[in-house]
C-alpha positions as CSV (number, residue, x, y, z in Angstrom):
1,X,-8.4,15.3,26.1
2,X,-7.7,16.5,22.5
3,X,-4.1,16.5,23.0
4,X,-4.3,13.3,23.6
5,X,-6.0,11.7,20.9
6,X,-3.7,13.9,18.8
7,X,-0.3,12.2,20.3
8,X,-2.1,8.8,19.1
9,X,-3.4,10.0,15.4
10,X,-0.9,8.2,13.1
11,X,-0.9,9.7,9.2
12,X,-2.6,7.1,7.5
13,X,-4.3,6.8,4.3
14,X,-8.0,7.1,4.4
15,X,-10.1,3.8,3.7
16,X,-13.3,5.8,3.6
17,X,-12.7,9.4,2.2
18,X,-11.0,8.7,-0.9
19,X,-11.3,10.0,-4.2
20,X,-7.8,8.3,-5.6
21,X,-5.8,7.0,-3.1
22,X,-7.0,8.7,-0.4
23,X,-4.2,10.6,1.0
24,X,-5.6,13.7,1.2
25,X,-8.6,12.7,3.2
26,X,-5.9,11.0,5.4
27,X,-4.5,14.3,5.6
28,X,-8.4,15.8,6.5
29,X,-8.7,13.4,9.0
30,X,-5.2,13.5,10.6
31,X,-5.5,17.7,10.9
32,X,-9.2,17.6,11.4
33,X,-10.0,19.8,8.5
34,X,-12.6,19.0,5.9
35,X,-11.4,16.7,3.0
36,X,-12.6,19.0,0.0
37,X,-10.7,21.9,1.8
38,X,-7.8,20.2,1.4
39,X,-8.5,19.0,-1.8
40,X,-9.2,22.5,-3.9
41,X,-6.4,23.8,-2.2
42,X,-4.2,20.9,-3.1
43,X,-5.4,22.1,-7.2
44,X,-4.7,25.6,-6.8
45,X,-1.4,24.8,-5.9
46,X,-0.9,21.9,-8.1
47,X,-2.4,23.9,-11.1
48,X,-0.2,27.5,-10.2
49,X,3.2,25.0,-10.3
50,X,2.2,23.8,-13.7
51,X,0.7,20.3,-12.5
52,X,4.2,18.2,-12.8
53,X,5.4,18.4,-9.0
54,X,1.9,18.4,-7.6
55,X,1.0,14.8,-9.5
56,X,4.6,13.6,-8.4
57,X,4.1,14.4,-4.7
58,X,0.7,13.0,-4.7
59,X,1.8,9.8,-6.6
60,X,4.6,9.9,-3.8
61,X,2.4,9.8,-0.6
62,X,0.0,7.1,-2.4
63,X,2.8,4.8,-2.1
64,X,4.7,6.2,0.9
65,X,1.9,6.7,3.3
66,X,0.6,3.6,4.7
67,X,-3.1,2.3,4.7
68,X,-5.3,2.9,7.0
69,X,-4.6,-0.1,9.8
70,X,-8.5,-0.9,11.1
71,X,-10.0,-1.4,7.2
72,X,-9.0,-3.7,5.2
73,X,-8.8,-2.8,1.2
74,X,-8.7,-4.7,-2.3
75,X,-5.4,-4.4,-2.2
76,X,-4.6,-5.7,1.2
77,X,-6.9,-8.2,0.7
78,X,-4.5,-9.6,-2.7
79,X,-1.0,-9.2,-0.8
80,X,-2.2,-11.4,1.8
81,X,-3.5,-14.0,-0.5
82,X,-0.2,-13.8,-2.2
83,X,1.8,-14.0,0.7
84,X,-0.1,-16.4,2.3
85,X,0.4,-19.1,-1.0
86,X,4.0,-17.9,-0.9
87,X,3.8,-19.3,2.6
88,X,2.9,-22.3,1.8
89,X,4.8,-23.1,-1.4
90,X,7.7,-22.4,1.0
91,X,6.6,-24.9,3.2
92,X,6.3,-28.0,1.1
93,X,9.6,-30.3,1.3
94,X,11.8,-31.1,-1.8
95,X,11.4,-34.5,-3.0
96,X,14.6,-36.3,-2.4
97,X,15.9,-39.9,-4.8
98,X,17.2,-42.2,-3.3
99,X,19.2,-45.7,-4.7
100,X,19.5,-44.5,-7.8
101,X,22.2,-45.2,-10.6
102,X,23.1,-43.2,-13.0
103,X,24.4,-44.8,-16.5
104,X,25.6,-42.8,-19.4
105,X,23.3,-43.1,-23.0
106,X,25.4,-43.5,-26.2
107,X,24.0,-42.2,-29.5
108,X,24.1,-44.1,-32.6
């Protein structure tokens, strides 16, 4: 039965375990390990290879990894606002002329 639920887990960022972006409690929850774990070992590391790559990879999955599907978040919630006007801007027709003369305006 584990396996199985396994072959479905997707890597996702966690909506509810998050201290920053949540992608090491996405990691806890994807490997079933506790968040914290993963979290002072991620600063050990990070700190031993003088902060620089650590920050980078991290800053990496925050964008890469995706968001956790079944809760929505701030952010979610503001690209489909935008993308929902952006919808509808695209919708409304262009205003067309019609009979109309054009005459040229001499200056003086």
């Amino acid at each position: 039965m584990r396996k199985r639920e396994n072959l479905r887990k997707k890597l996702t960022k966690s909506s509810s375990n998050r201290v920053i972006a949540g992608v090491l409690g996405g990691f806890g929850e994807y490997l079933n390990v506790k968040p914290n774990t993963l979290r002072i070992i991620y600063l050990i590391i990070t700190a031993l290879t003088s902060f620089i790559p650590g920050i980078v990879i991290y800053l990496m999955l925050a964008v890469l990894m995706p968001d956790d599907p079944h809760r929505a978040t701030p952010w979610r919630n503001l690209f489909n606002s935008l993308n929902q006007a952006h919808q509808h801007q695209s919708e409304q027709t262009r205003k067309e002329l019609h009979n109309v003369e054009e005459t040229d305006i001499k200056k003086e």
